[in-house]
C-alpha positions as CSV (number, residue, x, y, z in Angstrom):
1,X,20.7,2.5,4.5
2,X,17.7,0.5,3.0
3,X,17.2,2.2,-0.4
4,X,14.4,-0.9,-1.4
5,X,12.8,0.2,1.8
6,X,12.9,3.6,1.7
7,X,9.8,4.9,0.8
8,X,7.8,1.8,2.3
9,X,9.5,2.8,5.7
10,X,9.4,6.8,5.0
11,X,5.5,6.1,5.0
12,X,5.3,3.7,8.3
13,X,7.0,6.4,10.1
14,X,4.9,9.3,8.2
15,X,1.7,7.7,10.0
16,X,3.6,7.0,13.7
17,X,4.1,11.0,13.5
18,X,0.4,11.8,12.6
19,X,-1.0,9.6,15.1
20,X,1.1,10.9,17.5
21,X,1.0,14.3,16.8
22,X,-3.4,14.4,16.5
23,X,-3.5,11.7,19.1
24,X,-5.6,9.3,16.8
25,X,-6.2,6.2,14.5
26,X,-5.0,6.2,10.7
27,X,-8.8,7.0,10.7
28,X,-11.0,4.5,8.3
29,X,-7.3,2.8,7.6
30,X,-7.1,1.8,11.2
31,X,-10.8,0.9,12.2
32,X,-10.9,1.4,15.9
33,X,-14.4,2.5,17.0
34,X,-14.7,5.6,19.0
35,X,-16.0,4.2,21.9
36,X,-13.2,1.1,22.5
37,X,-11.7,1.3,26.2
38,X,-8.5,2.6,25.9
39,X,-8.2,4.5,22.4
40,X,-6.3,7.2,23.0
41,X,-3.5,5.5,24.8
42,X,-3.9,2.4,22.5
43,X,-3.7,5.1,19.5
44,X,-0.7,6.8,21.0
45,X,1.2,3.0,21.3
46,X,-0.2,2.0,17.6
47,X,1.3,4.9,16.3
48,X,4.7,4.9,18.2
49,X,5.4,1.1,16.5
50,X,4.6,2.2,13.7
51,X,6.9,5.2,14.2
52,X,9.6,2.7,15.6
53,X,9.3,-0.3,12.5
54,X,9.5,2.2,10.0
55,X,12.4,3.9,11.2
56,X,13.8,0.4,11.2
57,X,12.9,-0.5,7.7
58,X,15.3,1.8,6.9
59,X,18.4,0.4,8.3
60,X,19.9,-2.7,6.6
61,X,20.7,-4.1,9.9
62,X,17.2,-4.3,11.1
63,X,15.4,-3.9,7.8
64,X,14.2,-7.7,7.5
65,X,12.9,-7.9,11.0
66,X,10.9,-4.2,11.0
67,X,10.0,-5.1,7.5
68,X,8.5,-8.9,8.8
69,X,6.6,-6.6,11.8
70,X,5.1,-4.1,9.5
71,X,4.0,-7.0,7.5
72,X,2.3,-8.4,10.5
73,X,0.8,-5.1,11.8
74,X,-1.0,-4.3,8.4
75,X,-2.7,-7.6,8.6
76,X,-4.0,-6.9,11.5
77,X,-5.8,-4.0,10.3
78,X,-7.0,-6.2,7.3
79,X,-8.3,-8.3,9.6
80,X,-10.1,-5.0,11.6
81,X,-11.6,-4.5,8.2
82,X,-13.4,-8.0,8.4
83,X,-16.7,-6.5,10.0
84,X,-17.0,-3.8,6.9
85,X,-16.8,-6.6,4.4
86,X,-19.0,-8.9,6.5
87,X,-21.7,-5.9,6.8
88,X,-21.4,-4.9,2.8
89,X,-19.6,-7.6,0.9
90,X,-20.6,-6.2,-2.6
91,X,-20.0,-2.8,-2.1
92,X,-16.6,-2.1,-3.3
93,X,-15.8,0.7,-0.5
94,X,-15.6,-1.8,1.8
95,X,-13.0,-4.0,0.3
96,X,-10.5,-1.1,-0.2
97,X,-9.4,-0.7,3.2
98,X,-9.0,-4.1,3.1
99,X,-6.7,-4.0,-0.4
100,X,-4.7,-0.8,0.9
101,X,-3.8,-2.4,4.1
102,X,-3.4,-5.8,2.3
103,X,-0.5,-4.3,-0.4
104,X,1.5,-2.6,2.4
105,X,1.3,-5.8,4.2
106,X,2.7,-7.7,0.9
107,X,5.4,-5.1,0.3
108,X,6.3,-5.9,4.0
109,X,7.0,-9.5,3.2
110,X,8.2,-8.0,-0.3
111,X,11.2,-6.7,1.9
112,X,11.4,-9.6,3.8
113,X,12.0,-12.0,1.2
114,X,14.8,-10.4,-0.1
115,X,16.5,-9.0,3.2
116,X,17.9,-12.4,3.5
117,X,20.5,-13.0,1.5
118,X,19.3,-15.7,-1.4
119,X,15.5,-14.4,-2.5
120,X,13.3,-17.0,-1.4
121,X,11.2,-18.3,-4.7
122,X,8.5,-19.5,-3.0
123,X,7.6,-16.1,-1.0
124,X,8.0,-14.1,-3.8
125,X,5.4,-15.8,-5.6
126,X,3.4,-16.0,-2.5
127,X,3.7,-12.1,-2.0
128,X,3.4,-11.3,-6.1
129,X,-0.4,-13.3,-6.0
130,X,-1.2,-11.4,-2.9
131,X,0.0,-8.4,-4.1
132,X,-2.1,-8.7,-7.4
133,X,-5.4,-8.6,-5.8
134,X,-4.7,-4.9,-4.9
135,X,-4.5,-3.3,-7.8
136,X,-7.5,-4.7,-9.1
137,X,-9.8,-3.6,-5.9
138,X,-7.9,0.1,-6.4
139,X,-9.1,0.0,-9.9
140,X,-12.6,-0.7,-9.3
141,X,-13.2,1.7,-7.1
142,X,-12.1,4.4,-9.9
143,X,-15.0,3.1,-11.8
144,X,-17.7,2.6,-9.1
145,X,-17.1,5.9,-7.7
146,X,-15.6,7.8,-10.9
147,X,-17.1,11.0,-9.8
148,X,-15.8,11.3,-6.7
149,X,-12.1,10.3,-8.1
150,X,-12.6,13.1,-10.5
151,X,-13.3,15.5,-7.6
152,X,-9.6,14.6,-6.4
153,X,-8.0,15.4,-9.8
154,X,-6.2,18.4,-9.2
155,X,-8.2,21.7,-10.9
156,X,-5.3,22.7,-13.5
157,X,-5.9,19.1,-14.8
158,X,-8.5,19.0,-17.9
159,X,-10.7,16.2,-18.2
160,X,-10.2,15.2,-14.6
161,X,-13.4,12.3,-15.0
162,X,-11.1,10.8,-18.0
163,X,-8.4,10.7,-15.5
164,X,-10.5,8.7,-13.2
165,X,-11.1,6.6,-15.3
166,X,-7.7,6.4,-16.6
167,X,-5.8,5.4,-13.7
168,X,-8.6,3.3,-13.1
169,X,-7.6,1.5,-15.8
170,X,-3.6,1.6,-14.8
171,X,-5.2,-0.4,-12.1
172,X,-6.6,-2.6,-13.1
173,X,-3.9,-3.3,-16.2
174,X,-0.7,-3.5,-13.4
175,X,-2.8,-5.9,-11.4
176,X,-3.7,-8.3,-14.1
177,X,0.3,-8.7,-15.0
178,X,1.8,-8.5,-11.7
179,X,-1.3,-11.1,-10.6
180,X,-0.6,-13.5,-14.0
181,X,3.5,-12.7,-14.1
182,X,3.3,-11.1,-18.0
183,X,5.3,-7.7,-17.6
184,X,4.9,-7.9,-14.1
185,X,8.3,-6.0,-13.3
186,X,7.1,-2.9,-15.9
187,X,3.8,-3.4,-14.4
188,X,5.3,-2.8,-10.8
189,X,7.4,0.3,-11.7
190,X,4.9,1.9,-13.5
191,X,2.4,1.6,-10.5
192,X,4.8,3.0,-8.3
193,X,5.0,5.8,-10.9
194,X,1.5,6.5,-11.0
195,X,1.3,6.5,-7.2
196,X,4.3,8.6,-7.0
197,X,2.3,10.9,-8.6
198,X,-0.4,10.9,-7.1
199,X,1.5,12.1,-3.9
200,X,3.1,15.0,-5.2
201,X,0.3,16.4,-8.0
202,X,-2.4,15.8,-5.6
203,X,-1.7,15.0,-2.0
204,X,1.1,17.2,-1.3
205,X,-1.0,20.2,-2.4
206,X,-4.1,19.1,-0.5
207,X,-2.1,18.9,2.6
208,X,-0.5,22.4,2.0
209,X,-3.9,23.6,1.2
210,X,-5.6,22.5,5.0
211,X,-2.3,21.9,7.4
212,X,-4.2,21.0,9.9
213,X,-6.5,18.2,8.7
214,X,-6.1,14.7,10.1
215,X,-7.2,13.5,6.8
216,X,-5.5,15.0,4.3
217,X,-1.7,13.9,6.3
218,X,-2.9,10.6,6.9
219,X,-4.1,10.1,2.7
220,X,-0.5,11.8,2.2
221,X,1.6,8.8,4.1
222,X,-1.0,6.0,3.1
223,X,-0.2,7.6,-0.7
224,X,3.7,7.6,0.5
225,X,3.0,4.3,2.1
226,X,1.5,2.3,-0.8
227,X,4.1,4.1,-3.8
228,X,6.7,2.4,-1.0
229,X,4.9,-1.1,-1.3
230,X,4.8,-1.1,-5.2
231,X,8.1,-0.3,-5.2
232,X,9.7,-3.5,-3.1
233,X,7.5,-6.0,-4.7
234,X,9.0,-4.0,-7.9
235,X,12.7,-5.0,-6.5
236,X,11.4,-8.6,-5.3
237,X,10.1,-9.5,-8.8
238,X,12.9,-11.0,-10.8
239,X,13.9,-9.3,-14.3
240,X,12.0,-11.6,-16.8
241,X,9.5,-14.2,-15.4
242,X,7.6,-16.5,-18.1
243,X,4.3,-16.5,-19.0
244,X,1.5,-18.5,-17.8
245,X,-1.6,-18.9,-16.2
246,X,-0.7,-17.3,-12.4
247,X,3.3,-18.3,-13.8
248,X,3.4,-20.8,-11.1
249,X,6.1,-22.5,-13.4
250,X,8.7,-19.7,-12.0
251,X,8.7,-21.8,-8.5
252,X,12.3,-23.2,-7.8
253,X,13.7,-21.8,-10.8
254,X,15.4,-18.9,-9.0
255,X,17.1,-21.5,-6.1
């Protein structure tokens, strides 16, 4: 059993089941227009490698293989995104698809880099830099649309617009030091924390809530998804890394 991969490949497999079982995209995650020849099946074969790679994520034997695949698939969605962005290049909505299927991508390669046998230095800084860029997007987008974060703050929560703008700011803060190497192991564990969290206090109710939305399952395993990405590039950072502008210093030192 992959325990580093758990989670990441609990979520992968999480999304093969809800595309199978509504017959669909990962909706704005997977941007496939309606009218593409083929969808349905094409959804259906999407979410059956997805289904597949995740279960073999999970498996030491095959983990560093599904792990390099799942790293590939996301980044073909990032690269589905590219209209979006082309279409609305200021307007933060558009580059958080991007940054959501960007970090699962990196925790992919996270996985990867440490599935075989000596860590390889050189992808782990690679996949740390990548990684970084996330957290920042996520973070923005709790400011530019703070009102409709607070909406998603559970109701038994007070003060859900300081919340917004709170986890906003865990963002943006776990970015910066995972991006520049200060704290960035902390920073990693306590993003996966936070998004921990957010699938149990607020997606896990909002599913229970409306069983039989395509939305609400398919925020579930992206949250399930992403708290599995924070946590391998968590396990790929090494213990203590030195300071420094982007730490490119740590390259080599780990050989």
């Amino acid at each position: 059993m992959n325990r580093d991969g758990a989670l990441y490949g609990s979520g992968a497999m999480a999304l093969g089941i809800i595309g199978l079982g509504f017959g669909d995209f990962a909706l704005q995650w997977q941007p496939v227009p309606e009218g593409a020849p083929g969808r349905h099946v094409l959804a259906l074969a999407s979410a059956a490698l997805m289904l597949v790679l995740g279960a073999g994520v999970l498996w030491s034997r095959t983990a560093r293989l599904a792990s390099a695949a799942l790293a590939v698939v996301y980044l073909g969605w990032v690269a589905l995104h590219g209209p979006e962005v082309a279409a609305a290049p200021t307007r933060v909505a558009s580059w958080l698809g991007v940054a959501e299927t960007l970090s699962l991508s990196a925790g992919g390669l996270a996985l990867f880099a440490m599935s075989g046998g000596t860590p390889d230095a050189r992808l782990r800084l690679a996949v740390r830099l990548i990684y970084g860029v996330c957290p920042l997007v996520f973070g923005l987008s709790h400011f530019a649309y703070a009102d409709f974060t607070a909406k998603m703050v559970p109701g038994w929560i007070p003060y859900p617009l300081f919340w917004a703008y709170a986890t906003g700011t865990g963002h943006l803060a776990a970015g910066l030091a995972i991006l520049f190497g200060v704290a960035s192991r902390p920073a990693a564990t306590a993003l996966t924390a936070m998004m921990a969290c957010f699938v149990v206090m607020l997606h896990i109710p909002r599913v229970m809530a409306s069983p039989g939305s395509h939305l609400e399952w398919t925020m579930t395993a992206v949250a399930l998804s992403l708290t599995g990405a924070a946590w391998a590039l968590r396990q790929a950072l090494p213990p203590s890394q030195p300071s420094g502008a982007l730490a490119f210093d740590r390259v080599g030192l780990d050989r």
